[in-house]
DOGU-426733 format. One line per 8 residues: their letters; for each residue x, y, z of N, C-alpha, C, O, CB. Coordinates in steps of 0.2 Angstrom, whole numbers. Glycine has a CB too. Layout:
BEGIN
a) X:Y:Z:X:Y:Z:X:Y:Z:X:Y:Z:X:Y:Z; ...;
% end
This chain:
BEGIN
xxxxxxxx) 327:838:775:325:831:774:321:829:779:321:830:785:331:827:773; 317:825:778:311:822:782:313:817:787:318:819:789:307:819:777; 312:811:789:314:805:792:313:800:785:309:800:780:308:802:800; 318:796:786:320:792:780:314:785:781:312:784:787:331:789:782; 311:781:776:306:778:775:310:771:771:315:772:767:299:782:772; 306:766:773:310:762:768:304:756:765:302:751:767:318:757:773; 305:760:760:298:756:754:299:749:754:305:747:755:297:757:746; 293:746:753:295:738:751:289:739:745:284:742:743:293:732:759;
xxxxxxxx) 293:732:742:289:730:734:286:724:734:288:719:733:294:729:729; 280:726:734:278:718:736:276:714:728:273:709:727:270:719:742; 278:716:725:278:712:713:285:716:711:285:722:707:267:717:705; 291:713:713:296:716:707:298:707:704:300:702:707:306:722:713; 297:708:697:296:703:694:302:702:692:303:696:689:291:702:690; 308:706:693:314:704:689:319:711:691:317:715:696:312:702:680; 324:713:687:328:719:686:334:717:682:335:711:681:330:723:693; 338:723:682:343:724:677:351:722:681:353:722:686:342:730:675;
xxxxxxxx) 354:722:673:362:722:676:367:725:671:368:725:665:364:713:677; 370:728:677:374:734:673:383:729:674:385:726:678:373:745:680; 386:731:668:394:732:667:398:737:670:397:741:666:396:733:662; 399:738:672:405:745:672:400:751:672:402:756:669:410:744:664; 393:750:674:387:757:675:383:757:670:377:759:671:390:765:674; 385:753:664:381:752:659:375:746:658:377:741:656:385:751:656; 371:746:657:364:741:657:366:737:654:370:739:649:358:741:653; 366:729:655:370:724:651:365:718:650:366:713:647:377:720:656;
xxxxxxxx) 361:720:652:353:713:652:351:714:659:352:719:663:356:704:652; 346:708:659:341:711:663:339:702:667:342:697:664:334:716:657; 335:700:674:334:693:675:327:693:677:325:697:681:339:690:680; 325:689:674:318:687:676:316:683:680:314:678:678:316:685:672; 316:684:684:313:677:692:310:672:689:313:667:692:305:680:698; 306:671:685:303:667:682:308:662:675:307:657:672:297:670:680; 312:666:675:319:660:670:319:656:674:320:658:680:328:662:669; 320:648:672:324:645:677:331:645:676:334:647:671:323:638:678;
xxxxxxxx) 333:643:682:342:644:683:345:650:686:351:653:685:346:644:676; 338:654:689:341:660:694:347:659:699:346:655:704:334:662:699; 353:663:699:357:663:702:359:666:708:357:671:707:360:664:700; 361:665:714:363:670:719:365:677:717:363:682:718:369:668:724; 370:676:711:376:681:708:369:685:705:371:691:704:385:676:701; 365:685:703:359:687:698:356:690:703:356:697:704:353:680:693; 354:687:708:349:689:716:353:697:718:350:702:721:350:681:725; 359:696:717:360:700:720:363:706:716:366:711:719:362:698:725;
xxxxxxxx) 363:705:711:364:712:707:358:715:708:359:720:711:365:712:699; 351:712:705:346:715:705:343:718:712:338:722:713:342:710:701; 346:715:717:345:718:725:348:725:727:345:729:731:350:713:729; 356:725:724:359:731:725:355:735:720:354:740:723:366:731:725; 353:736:715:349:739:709:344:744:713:344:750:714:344:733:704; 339:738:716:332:743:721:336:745:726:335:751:726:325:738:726; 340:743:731:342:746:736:347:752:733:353:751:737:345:742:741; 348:755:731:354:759:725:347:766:724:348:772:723:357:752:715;
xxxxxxxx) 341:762:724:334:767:721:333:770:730:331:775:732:323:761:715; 334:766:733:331:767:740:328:763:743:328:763:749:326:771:740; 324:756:740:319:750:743:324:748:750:330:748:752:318:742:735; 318:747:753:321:745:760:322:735:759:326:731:762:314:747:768; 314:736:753:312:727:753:310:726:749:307:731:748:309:723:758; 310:720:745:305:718:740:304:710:740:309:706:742:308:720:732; 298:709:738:295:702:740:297:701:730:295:705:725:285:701:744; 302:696:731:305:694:722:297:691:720:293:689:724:313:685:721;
xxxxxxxx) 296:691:712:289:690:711:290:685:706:294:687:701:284:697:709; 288:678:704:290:673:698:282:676:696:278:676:701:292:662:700; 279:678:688:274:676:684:273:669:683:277:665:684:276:679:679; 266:667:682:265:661:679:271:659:676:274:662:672:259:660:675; 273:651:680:281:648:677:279:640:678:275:638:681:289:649:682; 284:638:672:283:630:675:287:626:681:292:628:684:285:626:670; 284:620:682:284:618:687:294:616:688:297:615:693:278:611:688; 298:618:682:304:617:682:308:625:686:313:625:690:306:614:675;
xxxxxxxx) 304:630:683:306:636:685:305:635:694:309:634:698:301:643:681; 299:635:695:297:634:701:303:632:708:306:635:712:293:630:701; 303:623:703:308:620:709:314:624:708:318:624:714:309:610:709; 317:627:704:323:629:703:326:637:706:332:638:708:324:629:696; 320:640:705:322:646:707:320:649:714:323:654:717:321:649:702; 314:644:717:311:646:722:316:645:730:315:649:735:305:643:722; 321:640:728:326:642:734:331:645:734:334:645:739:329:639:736; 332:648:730:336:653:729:332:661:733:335:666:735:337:654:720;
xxxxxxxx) 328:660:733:324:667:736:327:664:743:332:666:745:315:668:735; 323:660:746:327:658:753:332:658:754:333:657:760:327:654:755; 340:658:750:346:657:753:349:663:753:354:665:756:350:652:749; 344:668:750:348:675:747:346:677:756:350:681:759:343:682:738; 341:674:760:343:677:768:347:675:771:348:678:777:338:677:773; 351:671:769:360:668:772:365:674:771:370:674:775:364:661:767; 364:679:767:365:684:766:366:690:770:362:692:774:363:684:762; 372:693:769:370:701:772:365:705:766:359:707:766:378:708:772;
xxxxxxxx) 370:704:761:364:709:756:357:705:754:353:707:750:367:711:747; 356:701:757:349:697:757:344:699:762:338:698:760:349:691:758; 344:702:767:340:707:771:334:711:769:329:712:773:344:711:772; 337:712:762:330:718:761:326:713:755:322:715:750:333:728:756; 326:707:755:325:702:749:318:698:756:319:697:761:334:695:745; 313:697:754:306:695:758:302:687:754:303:685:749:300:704:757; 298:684:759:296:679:755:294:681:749:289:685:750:292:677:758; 294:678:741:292:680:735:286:680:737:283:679:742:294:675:730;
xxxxxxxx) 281:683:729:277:683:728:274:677:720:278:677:715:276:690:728; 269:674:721:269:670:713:264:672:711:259:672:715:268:662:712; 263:676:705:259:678:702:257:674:696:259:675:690:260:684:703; 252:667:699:250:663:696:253:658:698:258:659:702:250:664:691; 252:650:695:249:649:687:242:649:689:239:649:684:251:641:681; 236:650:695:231:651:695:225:653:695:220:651:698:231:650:695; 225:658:688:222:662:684:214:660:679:211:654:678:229:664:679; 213:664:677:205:665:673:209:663:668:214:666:668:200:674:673;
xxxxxxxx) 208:661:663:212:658:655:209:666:651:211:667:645:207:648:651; 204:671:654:202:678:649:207:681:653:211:684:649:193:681:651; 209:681:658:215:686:660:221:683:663:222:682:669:214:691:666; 225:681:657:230:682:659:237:686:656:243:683:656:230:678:661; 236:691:654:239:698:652:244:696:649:243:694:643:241:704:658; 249:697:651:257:695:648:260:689:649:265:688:647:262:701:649; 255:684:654:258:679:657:257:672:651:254:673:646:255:678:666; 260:666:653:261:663:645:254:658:645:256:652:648:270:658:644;
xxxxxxxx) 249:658:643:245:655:644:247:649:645:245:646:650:241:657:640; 250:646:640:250:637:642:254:635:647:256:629:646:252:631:634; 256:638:652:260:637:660:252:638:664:253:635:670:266:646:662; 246:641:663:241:640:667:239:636:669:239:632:666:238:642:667; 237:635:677:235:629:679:229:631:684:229:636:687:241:626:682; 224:625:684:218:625:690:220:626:695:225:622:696:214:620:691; 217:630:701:220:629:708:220:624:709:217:621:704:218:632:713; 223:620:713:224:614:717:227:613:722:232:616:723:227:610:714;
xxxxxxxx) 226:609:728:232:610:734:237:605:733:242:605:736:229:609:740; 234:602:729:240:595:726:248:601:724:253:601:727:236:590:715; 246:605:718:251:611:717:252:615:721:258:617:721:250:615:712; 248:617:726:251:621:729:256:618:734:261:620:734:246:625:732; 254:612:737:258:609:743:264:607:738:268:604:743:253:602:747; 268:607:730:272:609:729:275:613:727:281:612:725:273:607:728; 271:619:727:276:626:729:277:628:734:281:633:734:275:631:727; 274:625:741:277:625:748:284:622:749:289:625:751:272:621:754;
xxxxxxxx) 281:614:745:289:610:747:296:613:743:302:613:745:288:603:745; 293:615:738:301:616:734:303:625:736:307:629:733:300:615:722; 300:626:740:301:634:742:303:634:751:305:638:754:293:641:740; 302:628:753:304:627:758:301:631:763:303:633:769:310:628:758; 295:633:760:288:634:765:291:643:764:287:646:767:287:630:775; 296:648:760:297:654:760:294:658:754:297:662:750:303:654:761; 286:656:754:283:660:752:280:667:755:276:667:760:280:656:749; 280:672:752:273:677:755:266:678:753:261:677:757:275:684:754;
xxxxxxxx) 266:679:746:258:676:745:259:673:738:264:671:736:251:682:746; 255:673:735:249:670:728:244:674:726:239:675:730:245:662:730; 244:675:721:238:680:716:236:675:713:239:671:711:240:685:710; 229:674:713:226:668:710:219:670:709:216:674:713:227:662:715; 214:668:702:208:670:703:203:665:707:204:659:709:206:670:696; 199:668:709:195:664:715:188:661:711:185:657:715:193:670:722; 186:661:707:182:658:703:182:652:698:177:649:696:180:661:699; 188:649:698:191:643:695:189:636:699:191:636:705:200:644:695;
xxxxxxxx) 186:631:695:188:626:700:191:624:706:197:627:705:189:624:698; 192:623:709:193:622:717:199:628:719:203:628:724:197:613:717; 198:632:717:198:640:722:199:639:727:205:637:730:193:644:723; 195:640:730:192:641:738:194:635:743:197:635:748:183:641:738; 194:630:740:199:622:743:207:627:744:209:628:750:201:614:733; 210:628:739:213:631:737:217:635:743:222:633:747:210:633:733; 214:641:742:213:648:748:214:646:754:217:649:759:206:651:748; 210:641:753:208:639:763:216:636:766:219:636:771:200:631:764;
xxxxxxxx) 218:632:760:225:628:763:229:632:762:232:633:767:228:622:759; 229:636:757:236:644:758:237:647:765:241:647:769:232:654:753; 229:649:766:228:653:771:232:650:776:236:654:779:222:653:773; 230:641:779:231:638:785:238:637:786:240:636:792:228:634:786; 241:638:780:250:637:779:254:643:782:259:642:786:254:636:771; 250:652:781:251:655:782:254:659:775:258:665:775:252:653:787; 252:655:771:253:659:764:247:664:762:241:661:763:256:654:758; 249:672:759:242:674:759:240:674:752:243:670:748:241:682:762;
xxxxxxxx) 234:677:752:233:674:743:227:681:744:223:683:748:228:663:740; 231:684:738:228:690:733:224:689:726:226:685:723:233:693:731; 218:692:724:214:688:720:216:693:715:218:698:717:205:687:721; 217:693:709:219:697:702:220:691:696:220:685:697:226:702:702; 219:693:691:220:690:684:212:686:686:212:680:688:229:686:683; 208:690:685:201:682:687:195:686:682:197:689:677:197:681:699; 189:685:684:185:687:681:178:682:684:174:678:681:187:687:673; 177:685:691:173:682:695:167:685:694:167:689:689:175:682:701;
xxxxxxxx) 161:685:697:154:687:699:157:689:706:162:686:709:146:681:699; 153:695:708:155:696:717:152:691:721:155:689:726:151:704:720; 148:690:720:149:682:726:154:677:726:156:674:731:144:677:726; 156:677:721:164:673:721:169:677:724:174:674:725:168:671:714; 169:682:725:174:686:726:173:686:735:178:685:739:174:694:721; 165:689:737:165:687:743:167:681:749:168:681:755:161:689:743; 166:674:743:167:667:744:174:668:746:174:668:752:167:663:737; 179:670:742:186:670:743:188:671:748:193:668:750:188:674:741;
xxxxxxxx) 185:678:751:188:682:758:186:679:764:189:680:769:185:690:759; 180:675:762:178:671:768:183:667:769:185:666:775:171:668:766; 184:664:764:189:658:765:195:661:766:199:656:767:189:654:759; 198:667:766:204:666:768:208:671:764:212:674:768:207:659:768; 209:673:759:212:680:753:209:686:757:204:687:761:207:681:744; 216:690:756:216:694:761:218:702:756:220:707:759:221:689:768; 218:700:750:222:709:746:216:705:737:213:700:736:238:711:744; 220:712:734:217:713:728:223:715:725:226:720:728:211:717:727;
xxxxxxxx) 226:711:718:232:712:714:228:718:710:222:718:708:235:704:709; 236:723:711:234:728:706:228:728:700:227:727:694:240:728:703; 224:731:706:216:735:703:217:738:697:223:739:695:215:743:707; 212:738:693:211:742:688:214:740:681:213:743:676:212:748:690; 220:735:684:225:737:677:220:731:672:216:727:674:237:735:679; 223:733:665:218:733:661:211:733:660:207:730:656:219:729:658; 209:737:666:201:737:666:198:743:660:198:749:662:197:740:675; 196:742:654:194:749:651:186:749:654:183:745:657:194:749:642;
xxxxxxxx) 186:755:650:180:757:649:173:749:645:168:746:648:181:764:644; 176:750:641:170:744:639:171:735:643:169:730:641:172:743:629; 174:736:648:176:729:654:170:731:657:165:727:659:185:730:661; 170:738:658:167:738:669:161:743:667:162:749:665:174:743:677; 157:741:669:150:747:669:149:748:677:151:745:682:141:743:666; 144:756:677:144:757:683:143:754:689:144:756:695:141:761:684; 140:748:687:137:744:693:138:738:692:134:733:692:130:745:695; 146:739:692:150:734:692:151:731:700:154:736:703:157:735:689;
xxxxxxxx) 149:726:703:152:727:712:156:724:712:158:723:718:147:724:717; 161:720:707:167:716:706:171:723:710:174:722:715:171:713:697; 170:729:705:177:734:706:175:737:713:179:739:716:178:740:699; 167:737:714:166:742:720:169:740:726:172:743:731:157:743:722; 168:729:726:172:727:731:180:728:734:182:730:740:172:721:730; 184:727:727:189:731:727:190:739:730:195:740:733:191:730:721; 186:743:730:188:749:730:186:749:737:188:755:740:185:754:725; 182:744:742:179:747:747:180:741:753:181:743:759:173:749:744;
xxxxxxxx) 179:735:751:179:729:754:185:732:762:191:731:760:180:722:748; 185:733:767:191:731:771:191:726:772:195:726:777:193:733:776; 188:719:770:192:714:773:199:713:769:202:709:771:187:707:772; 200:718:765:207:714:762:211:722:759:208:727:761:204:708:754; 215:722:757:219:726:756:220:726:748:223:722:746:225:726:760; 218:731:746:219:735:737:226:736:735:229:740:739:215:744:737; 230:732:730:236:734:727:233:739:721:227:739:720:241:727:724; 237:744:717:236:750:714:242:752:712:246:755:715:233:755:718;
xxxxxxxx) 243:752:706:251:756:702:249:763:699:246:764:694:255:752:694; 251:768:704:251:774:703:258:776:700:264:776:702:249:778:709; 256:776:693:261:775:688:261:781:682:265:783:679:260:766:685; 255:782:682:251:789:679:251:782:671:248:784:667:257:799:678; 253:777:670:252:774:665:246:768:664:243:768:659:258:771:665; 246:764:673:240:757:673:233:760:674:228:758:671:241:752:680; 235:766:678:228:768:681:229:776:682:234:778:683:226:764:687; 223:780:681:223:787:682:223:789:689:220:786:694:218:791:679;
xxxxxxxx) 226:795:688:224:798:696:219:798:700:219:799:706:224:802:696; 214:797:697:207:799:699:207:790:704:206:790:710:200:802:690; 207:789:703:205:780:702:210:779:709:207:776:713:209:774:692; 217:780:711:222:781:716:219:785:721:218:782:727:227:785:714; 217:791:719:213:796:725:206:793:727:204:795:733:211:806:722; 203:790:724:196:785:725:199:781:728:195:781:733:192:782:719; 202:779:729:206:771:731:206:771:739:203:767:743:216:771:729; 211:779:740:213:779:746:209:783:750:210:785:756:220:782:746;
xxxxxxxx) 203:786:748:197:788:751:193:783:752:192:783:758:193:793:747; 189:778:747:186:776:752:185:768:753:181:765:755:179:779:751; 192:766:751:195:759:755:199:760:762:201:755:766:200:756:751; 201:768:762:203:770:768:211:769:769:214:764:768:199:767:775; 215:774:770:220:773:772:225:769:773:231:770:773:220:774:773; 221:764:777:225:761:780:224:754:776:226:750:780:224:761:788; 222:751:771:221:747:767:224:746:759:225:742:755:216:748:767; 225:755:759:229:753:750:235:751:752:238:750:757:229:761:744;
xxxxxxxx) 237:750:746:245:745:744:249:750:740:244:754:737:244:737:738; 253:752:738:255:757:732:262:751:729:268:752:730:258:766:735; 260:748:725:264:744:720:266:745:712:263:748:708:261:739:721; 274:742:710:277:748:704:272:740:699:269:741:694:289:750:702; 273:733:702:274:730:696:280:730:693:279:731:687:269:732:693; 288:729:695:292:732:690:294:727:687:296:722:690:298:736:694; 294:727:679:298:723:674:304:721:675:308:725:679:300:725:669; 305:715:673:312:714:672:316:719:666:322:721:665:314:705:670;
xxxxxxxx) 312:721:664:316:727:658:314:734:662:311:738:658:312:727:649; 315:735:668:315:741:671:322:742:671:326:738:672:312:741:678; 324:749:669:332:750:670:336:752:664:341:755:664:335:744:672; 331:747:659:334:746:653:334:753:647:329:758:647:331:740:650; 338:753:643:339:760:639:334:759:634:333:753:632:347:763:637; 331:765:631:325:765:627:329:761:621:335:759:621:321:772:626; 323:759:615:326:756:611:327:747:613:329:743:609:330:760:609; 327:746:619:330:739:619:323:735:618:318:738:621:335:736:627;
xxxxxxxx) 324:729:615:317:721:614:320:717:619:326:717:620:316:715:606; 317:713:621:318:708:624:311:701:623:306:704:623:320:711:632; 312:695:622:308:690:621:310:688:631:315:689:634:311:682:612; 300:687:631:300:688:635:292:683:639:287:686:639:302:695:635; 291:676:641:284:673:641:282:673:633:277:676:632:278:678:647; 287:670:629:285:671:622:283:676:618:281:675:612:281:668:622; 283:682:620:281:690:617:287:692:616:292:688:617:277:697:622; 287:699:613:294:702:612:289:709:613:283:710:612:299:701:603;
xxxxxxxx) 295:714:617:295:718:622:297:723:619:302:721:616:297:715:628; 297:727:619:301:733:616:300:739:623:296:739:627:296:737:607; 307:744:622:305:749:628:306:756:623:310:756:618:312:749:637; 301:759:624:300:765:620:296:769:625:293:767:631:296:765:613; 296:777:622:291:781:624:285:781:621:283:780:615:293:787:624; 279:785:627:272:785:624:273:792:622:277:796:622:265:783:628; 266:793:621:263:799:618:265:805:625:268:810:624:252:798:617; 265:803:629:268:807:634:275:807:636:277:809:642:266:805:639;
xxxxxxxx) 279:804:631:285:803:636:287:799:641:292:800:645:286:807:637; 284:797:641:286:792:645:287:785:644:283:782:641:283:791:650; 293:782:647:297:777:646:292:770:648:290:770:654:304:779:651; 290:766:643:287:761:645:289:753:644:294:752:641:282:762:644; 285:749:646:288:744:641:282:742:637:277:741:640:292:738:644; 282:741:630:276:740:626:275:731:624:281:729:623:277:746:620; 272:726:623:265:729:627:264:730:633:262:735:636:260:726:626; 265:722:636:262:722:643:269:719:643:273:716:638:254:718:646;
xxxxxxxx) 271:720:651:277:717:655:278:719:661:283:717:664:282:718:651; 273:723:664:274:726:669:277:735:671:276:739:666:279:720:671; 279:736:674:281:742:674:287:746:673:290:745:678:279:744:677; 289:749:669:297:753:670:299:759:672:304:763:671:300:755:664; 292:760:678:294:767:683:295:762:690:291:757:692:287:775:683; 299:764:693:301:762:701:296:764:707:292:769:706:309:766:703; 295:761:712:291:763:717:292:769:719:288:772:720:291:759:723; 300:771:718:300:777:721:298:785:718:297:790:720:305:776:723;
xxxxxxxx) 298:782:711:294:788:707:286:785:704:282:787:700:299:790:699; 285:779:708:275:780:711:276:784:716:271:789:715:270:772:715; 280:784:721:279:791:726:279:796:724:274:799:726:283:792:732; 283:797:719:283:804:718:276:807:714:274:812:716:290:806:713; 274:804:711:268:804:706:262:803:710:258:806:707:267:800:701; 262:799:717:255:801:719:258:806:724:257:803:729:249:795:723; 260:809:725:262:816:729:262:822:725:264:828:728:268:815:732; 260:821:718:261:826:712:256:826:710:254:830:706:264:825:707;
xxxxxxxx) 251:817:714:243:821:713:240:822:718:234:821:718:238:817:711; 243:827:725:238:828:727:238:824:736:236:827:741:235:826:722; 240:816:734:239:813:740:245:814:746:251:815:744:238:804:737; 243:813:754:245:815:758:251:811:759:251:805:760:241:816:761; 258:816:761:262:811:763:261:806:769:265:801:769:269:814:764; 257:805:773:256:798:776:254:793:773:256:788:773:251:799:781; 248:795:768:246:790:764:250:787:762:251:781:763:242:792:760; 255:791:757:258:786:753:264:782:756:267:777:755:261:791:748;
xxxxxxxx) 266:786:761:270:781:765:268:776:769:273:772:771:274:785:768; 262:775:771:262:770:773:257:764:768:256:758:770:260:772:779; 256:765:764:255:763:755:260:760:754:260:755:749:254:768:748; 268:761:757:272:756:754:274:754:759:278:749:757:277:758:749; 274:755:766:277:753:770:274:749:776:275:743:776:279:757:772; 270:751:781:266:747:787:261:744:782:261:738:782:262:751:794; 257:747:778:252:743:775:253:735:771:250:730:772:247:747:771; 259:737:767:261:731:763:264:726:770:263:720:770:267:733:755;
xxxxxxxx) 268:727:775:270:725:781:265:720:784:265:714:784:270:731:785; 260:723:785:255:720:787:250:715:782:247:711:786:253:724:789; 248:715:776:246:712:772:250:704:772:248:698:771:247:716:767; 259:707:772:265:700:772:265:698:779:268:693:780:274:702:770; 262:700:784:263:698:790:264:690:792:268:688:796:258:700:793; 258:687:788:258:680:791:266:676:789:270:672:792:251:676:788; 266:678:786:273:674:784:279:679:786:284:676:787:275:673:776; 278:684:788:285:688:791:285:685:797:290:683:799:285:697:793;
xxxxxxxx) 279:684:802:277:680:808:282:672:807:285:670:811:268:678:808; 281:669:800:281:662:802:288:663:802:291:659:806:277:657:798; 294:667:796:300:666:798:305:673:802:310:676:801:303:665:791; 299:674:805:304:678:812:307:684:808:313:686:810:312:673:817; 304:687:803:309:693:798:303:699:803:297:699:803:308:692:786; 308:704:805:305:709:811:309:717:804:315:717:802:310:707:822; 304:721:803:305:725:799:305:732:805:304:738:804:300:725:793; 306:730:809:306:738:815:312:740:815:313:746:814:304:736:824;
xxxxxxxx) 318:734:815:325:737:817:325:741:808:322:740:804:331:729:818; 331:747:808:334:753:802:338:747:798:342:744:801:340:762:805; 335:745:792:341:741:789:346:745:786:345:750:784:338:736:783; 354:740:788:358:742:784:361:742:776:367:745:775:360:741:786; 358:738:772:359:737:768:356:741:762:358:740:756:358:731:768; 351:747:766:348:750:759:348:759:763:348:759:769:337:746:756; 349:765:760:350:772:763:341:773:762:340:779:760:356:778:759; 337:771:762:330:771:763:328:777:756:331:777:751:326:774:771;
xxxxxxxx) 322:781:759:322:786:756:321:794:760:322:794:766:317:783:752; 319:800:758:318:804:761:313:808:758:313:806:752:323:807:763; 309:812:761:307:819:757:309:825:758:307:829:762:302:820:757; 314:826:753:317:832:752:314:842:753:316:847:754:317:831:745; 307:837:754:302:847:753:297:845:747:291:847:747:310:857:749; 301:841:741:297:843:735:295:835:732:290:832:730:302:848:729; 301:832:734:297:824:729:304:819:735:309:822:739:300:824:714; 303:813:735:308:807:737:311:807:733:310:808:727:307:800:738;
xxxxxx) 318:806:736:325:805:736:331:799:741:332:797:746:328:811:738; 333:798:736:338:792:740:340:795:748:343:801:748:345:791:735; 339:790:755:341:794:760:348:796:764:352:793:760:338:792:764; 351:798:767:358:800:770:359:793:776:357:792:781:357:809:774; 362:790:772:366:786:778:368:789:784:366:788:789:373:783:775; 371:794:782:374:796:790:369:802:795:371:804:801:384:800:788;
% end
């Protein structure tokens, strides 16, 4: 066995909850009326897979979900088993009204610092970043106040010109939400420079679900070649219907959700909802394509670290010390595995 690593998640939008070993439902971050007793089933769930940390992720929600559930993310560090629980991520409400995938359209909202300065207050300032499109009316207003709070802001769900996108970084965005995902072929022509920025720009750090499902291999190994190493992100995107046994629906941002297999066998959730493979079988899959174990480990580890920094700075959360609360992971010789406590 290798030296034990301890992934962090920086978009787990939700997880499951077992009876007696058995799947019993599942919690969505974005319900309001999130519970400690909820936080921390779905806590021991990742740390049970191996995760060292996950930043809890609310989808576009309303401003009631917000005030309700967002201290709950902060109290879960009053905790022991709250340790490996990190400032959330919000992914949204402000989005491109053309992308916003599975999130509930009429929850979107124009950037504003009016809104933002109350999702600082009702989170008690324990945020990590914000996905937001950077081409929307007052954006960049926007960006710039995130920034100075020390909240970071990731650009996805948008549908900018590259000079909005360069706008952004100037002003203070500092990653790119999971690349590629729904980009087809008829989206992106070759001399697209939206995607080239993404693939290349180091002012900012590239998220990427090597999932063999969002995006192909090829698109991963491009990633980590020539945004450079030390820049990609390797994120699952995990559903709250991660966990769950095939055959289950769930109503879900107003859709209904089904978990079946595809043409490959593999367990997803149909349509969109995020992902039902774990970070730690993305490791196994970009190590099955190819990419170097440094890479991938530090894709979930120092680089997402560093991306959350400013806010690990602002509440003294120091990831150097071996947490106790999760057996990390290892590599075996052939693929990750849960690691040896003792």
């Amino acid at each position: 066995m290798s030296e034990t690593v301890y992934p962090l998640s920086l978009q787990a939008n939700g997880g499951p909850l077992f009876t007696d070993g058995v799947w019993s439902g599942y919690v969505a971050f974005d319900t309001p009326g999130l519970t400690l007793a909820q936080l921390e089933a779905v806590a021991h769930y990742y740390y049970s897979l191996g995760y060292g940390y996950f930043c809890p992720t609310m989808v576009t929600s309303s401003p009631e979900a917000y005030q309700a559930n967002l201290p709950v993310f902060r109290a879960a560090r009053d905790q022991d088993w709250g340790q490996g629980i990190l400032p959330p991520h919000l992914e949204g409400p402000f989005f491109s009204p053309d992308c916003m995938g599975a999130h509930n359209p009429s929850l979107r909202q124009e950037p504003s610092i009016a809104f933002a300065e109350k999702l600082i207050a009702w989170s008690g300032g324990f945020l990590g970043f914000l996905t937001m499109a950077p081409e929307r009316p007052g954006a960049l207003e926007t960006i710039r106040f995130l920034a100075s709070q020390g909240v970071g802001v990731s650009l996805g769900h948008m549908n900018p010109v590259v000079e909005e996108i360069q706008a952004a970084l100037e002003a203070g965005a500092t990653a790119f939400t999971h690349v590629l995902n729904a980009a087809t072929r008829d989206k992106l022509s070759a001399k697209d420079l939206r995607m080239v920025a993404q693939f290349t720009d180091r002012r900012a750090w590239s998220m990427i679900i090597p999932d063999a499902v969002h995006v192909p291999a090829y698109a991963v190994q491009l990633m980590a070649q020539s945004k450079g190493p030390d820049k990609v992100i390797f994120v699952a995107d995990e559903s709250p219907l991660i966990g769950a046994p095939e055959g289950t629906t769930a109503e879900l941002w107003g859709q209904t959700f089904a978990i079946r297999r595809d043409a490959a066998g593999r367990l997803r959730s149909f349509e969109l909802s995020g992902s039902c493979t774990t970070l730690i079988e993305c490791m196994n899959i970009a190590h099955a394509w190819g990419l170097p174990r440094a890479v991938i480990e530090a894709a979930v580890t120092t680089n997402a670290a560093a991306f959350l920094g400013p806010s690990l700075q602002r509440w003294q959360i120091s990831l150097a010390e071996t947490p106790t609360h999760t057996q990390g992971v290892a590599f075996d010789g052939a693929s990750y595995v849960p690691g040896d406590r003792n």
